[in-house]
MOPAC internal coordinates of N, CA, C and O (Angstrom, degrees):
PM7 1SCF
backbone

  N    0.0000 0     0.00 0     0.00 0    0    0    0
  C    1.4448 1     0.00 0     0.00 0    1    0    0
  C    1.5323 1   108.42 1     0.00 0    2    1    0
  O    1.2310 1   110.60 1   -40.01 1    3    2    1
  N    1.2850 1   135.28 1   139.99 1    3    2    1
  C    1.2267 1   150.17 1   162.00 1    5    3    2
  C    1.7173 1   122.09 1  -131.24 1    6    5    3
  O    1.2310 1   115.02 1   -16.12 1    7    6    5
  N    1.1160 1   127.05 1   163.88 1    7    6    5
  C    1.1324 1   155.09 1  -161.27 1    9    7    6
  C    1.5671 1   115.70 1   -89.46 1   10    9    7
  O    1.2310 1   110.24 1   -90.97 1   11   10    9
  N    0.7039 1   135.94 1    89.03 1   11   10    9
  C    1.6344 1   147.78 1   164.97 1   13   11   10
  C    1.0081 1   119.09 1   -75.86 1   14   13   11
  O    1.2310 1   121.42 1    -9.10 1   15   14   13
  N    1.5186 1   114.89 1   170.90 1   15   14   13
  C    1.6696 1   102.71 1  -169.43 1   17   15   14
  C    2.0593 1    98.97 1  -174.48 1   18   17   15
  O    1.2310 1   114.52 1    -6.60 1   19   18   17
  N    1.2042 1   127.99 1   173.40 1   19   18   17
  C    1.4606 1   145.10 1  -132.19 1   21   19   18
  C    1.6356 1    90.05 1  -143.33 1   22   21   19
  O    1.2310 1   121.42 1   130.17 1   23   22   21
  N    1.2827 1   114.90 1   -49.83 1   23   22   21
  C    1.3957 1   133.04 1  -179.27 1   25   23   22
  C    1.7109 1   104.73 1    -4.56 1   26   25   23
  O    1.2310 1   104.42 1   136.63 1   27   26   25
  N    1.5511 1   146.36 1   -43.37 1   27   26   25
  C    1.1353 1   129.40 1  -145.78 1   29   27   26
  C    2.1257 1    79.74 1  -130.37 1   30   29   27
  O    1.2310 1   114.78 1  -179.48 1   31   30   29
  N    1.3669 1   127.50 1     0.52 1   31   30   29
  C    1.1083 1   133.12 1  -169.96 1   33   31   30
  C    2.0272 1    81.52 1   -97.79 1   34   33   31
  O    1.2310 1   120.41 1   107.71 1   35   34   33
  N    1.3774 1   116.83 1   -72.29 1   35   34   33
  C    1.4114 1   116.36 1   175.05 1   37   35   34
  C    1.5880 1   118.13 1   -39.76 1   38   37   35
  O    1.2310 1   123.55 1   137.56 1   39   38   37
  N    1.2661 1   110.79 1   -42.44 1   39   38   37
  C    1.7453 1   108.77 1  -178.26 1   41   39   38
  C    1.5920 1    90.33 1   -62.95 1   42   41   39
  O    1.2310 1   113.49 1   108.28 1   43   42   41
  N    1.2102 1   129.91 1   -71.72 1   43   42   41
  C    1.4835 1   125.03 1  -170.11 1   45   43   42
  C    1.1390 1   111.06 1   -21.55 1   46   45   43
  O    1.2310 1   123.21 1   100.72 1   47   46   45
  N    1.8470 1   111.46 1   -79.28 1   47   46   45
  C    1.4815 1   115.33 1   176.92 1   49   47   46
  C    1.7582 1   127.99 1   -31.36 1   50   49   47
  O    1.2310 1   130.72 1   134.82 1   51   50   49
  N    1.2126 1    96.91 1   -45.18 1   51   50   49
  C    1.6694 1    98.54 1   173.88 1   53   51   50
  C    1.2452 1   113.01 1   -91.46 1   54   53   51
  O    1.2310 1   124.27 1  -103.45 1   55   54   53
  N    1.6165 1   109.41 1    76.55 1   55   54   53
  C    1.1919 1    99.43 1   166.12 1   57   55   54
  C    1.5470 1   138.58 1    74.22 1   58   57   55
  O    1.2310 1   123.28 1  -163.18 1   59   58   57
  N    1.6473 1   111.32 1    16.82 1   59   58   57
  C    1.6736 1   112.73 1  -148.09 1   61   59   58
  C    1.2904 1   108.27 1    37.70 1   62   61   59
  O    1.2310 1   111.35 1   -96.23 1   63   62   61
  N    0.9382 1   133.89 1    83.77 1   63   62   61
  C    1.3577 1   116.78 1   163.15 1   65   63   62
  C    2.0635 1   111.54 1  -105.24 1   66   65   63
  O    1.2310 1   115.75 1   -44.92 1   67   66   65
  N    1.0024 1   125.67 1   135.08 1   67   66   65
  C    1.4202 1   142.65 1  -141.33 1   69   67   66
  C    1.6932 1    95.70 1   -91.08 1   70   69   67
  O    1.2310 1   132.80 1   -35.53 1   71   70   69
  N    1.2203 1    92.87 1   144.47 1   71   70   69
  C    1.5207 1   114.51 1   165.15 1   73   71   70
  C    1.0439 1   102.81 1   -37.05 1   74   73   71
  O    1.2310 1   110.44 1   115.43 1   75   74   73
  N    1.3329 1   135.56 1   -64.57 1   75   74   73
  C    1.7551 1   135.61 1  -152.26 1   77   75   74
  C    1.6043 1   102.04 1   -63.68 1   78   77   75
  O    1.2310 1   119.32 1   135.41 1   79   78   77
  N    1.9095 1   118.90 1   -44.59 1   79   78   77
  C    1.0639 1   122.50 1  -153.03 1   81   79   78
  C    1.6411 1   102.95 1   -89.72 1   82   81   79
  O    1.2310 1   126.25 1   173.07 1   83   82   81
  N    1.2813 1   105.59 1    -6.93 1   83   82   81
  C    1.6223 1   103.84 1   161.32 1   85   83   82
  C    1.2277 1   123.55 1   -98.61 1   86   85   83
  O    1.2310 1   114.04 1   164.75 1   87   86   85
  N    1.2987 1   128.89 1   -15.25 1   87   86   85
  C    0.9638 1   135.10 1   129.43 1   89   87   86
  C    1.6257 1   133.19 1   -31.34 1   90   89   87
  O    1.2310 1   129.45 1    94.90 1   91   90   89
  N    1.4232 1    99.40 1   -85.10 1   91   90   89
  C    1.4891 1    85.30 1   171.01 1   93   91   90
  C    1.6584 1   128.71 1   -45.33 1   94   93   91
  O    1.2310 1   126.25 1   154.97 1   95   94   93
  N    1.6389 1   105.58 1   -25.03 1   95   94   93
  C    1.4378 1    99.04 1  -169.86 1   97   95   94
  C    1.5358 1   100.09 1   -70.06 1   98   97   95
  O    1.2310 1   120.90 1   141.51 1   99   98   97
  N    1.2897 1   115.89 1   -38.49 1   99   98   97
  C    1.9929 1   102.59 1  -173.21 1  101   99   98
  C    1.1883 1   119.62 1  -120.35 1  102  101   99
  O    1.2310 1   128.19 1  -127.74 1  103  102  101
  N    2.0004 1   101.83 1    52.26 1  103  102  101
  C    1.5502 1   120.26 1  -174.69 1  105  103  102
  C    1.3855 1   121.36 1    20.90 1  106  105  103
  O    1.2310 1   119.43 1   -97.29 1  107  106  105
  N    1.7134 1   118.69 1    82.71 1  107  106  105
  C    1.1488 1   113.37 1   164.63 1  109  107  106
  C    1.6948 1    86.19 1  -157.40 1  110  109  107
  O    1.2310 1   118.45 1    -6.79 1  111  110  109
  N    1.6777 1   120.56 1   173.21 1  111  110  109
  C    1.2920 1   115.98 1  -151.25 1  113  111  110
  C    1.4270 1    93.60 1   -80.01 1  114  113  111
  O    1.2310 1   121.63 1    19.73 1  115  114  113
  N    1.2888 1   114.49 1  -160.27 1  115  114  113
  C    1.7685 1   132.25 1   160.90 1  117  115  114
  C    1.4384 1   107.92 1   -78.01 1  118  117  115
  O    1.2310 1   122.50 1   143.90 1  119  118  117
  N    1.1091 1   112.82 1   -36.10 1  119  118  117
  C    1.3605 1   113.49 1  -158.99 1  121  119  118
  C    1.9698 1   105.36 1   -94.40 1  122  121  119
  O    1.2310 1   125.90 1  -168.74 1  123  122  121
  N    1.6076 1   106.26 1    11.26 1  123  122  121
  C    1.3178 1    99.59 1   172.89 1  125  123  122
  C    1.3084 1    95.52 1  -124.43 1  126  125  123
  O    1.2310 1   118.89 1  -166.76 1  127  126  125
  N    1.3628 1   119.73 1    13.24 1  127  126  125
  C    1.7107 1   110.99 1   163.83 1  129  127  126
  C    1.2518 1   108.59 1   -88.48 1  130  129  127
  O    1.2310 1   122.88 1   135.61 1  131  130  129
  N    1.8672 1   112.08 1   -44.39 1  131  130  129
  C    1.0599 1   105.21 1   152.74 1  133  131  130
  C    1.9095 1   145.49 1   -44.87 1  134  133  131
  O    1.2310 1   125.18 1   132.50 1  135  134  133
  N    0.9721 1   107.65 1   -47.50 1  135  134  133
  C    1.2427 1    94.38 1   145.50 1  137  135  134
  C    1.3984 1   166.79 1   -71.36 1  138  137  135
  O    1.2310 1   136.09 1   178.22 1  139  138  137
  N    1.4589 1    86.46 1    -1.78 1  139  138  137
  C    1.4038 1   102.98 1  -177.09 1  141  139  138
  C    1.9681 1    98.84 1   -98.54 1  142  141  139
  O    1.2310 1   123.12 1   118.16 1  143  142  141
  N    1.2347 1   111.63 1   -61.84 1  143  142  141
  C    1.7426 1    98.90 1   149.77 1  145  143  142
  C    1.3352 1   144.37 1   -22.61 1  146  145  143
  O    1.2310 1   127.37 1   145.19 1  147  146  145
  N    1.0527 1   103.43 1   -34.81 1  147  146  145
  C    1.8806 1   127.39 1  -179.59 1  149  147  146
  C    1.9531 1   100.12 1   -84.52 1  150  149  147
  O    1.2310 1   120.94 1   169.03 1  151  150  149
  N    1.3032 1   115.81 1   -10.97 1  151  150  149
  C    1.6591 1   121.77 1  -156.28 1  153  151  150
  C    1.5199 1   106.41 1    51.42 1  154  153  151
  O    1.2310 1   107.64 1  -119.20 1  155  154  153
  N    1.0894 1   140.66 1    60.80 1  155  154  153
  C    1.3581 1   130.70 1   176.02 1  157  155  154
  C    1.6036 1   112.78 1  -131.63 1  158  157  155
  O    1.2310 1   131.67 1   170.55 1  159  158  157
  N    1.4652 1    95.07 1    -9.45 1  159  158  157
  C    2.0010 1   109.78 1   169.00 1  161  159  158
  C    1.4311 1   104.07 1  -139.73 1  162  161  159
  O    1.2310 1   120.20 1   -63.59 1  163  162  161
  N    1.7704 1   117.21 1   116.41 1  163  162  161
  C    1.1516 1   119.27 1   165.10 1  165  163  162
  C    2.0776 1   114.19 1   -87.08 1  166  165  163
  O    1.2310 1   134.57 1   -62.76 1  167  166  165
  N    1.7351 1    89.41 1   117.24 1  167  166  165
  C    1.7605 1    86.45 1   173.19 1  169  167  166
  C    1.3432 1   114.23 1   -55.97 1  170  169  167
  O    1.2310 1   123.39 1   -12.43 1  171  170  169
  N    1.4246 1   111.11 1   167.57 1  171  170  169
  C    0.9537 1   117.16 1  -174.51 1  173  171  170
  C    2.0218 1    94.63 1   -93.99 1  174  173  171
  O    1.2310 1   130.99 1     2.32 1  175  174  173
  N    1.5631 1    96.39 1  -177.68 1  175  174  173
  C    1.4805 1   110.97 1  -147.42 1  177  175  174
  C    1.9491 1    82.55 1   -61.48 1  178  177  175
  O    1.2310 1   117.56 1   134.05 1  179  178  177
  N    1.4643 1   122.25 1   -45.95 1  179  178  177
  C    1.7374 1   136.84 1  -152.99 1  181  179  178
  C    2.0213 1    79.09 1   -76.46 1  182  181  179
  O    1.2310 1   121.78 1   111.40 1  183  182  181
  N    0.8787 1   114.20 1   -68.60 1  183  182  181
  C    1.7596 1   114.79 1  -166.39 1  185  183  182
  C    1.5986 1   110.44 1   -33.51 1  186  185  183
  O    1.2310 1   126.44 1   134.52 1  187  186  185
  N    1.5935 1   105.21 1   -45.48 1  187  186  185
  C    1.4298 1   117.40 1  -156.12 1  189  187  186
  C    1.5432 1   100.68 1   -78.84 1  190  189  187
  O    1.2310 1   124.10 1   137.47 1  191  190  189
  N    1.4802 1   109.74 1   -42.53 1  191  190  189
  C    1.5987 1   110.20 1   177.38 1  193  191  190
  C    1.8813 1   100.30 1   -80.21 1  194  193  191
  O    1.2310 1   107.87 1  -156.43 1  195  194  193
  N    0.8554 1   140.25 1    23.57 1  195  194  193
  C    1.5490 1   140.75 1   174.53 1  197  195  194
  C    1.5240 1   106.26 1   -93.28 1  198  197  195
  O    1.2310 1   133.85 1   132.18 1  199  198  197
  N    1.7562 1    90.84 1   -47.82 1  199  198  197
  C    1.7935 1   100.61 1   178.22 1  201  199  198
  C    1.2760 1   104.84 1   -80.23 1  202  201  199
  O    1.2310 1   109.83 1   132.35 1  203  202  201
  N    1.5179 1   136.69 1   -47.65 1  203  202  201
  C    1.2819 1   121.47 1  -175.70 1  205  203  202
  C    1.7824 1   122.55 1   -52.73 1  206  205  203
  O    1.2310 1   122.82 1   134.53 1  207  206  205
  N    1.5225 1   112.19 1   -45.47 1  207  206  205
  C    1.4427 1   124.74 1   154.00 1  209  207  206
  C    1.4819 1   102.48 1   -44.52 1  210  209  207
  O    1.2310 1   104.01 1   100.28 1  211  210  209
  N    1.3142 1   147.07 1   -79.72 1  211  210  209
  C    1.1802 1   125.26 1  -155.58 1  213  211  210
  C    1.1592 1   135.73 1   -55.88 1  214  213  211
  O    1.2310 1   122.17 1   167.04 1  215  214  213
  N    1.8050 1   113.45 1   -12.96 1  215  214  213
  C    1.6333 1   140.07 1  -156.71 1  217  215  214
  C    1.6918 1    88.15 1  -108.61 1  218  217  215
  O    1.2310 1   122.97 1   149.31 1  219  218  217
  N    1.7118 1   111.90 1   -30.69 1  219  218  217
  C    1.1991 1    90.24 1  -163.98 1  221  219  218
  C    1.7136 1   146.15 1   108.35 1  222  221  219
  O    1.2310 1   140.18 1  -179.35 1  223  222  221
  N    1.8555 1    78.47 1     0.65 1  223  222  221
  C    1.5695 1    91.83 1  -165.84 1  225  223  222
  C    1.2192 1   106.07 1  -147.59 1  226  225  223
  O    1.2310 1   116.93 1   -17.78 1  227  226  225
  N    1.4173 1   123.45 1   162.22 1  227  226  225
  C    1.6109 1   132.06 1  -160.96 1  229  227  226
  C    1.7442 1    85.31 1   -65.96 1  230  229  227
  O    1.2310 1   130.57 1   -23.45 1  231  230  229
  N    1.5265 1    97.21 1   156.55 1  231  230  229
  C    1.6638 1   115.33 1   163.31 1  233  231  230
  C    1.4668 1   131.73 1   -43.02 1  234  233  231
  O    1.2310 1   131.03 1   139.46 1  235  234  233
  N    1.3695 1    96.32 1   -40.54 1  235  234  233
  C    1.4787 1   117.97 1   175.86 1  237  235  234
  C    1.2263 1   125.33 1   -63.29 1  238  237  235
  O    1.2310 1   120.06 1   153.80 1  239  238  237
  N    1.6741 1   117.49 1   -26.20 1  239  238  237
  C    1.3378 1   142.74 1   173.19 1  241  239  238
  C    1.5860 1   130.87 1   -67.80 1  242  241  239
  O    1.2310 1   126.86 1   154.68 1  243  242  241
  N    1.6906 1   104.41 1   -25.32 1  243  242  241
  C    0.8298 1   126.73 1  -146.57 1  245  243  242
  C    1.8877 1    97.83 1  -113.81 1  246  245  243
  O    1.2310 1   131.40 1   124.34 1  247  246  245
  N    1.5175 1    95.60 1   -55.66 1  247  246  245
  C    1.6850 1   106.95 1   173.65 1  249  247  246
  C    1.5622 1    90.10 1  -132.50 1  250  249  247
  O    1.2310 1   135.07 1   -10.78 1  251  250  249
  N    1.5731 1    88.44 1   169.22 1  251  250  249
  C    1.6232 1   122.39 1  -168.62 1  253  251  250
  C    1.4686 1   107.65 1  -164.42 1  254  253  251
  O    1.2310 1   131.34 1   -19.19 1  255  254  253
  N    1.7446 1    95.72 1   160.81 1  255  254  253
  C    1.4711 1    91.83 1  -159.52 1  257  255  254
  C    1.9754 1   100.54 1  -112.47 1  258  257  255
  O    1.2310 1   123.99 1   -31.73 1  259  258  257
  N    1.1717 1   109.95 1   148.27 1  259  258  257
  C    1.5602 1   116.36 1  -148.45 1  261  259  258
  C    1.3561 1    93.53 1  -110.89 1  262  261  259
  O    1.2310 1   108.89 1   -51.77 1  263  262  261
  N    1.3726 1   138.39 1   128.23 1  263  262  261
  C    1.3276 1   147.01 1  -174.32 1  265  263  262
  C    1.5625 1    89.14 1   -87.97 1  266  265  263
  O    1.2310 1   121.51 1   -34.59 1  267  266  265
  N    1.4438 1   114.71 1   145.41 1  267  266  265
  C    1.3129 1   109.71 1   147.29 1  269  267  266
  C    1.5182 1   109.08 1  -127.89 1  270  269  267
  O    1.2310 1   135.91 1    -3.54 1  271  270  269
  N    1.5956 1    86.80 1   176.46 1  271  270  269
  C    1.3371 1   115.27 1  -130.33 1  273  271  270
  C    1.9278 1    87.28 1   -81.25 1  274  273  271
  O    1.2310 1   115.84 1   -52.16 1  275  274  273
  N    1.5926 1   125.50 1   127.84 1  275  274  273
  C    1.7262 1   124.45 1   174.94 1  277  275  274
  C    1.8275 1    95.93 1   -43.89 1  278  277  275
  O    1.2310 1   114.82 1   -60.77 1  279  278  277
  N    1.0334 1   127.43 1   119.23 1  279  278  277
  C    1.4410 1   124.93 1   136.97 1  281  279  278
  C    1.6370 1   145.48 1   -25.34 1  282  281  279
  O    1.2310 1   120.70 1   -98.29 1  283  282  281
  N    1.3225 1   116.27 1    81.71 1  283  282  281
  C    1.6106 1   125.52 1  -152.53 1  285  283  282
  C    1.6375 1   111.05 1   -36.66 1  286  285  283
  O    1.2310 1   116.23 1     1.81 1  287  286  285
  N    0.9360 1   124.76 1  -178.19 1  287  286  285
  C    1.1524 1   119.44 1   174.87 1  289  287  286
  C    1.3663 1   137.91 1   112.63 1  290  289  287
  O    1.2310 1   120.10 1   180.00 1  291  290  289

């Protein structure tokens, strides 16, 4: 299971608003929005509700949790 997320679907909605400027809004770099968009950095529990508060919307809205797929075999 992993962590999914809306994160670059919400920047759209508001306006494009840019990696950097969501960033700056809930002090963390560009390059960890980027990663956290990409699924390759899960925020922590305080980070994830920072972005959901800034968009405006419950936690759940924002990220979701991604089943993966049993391994064939």
């Amino acid at each position: 299971m992993k962590l999914g997320n809306n994160i670059r679907r919400c920047r759209f909605d508001k306006d494009e608003l840019s990696q950097e400027a969501l960033a700056d809004a809930v002090g963390v770099t560009r390059q960890t929005i980027l990663s956290i968009e990409k699924g390759k950095f899960v925020p922590s529990a305080l980070l994830a509700l920072k972005i959901a508060r800034f968009f405006g919307k419950p936690v759940e809205e924002v990220f979701y949790l991604v089943e993966s797929e049993a391994p064939e075999g």
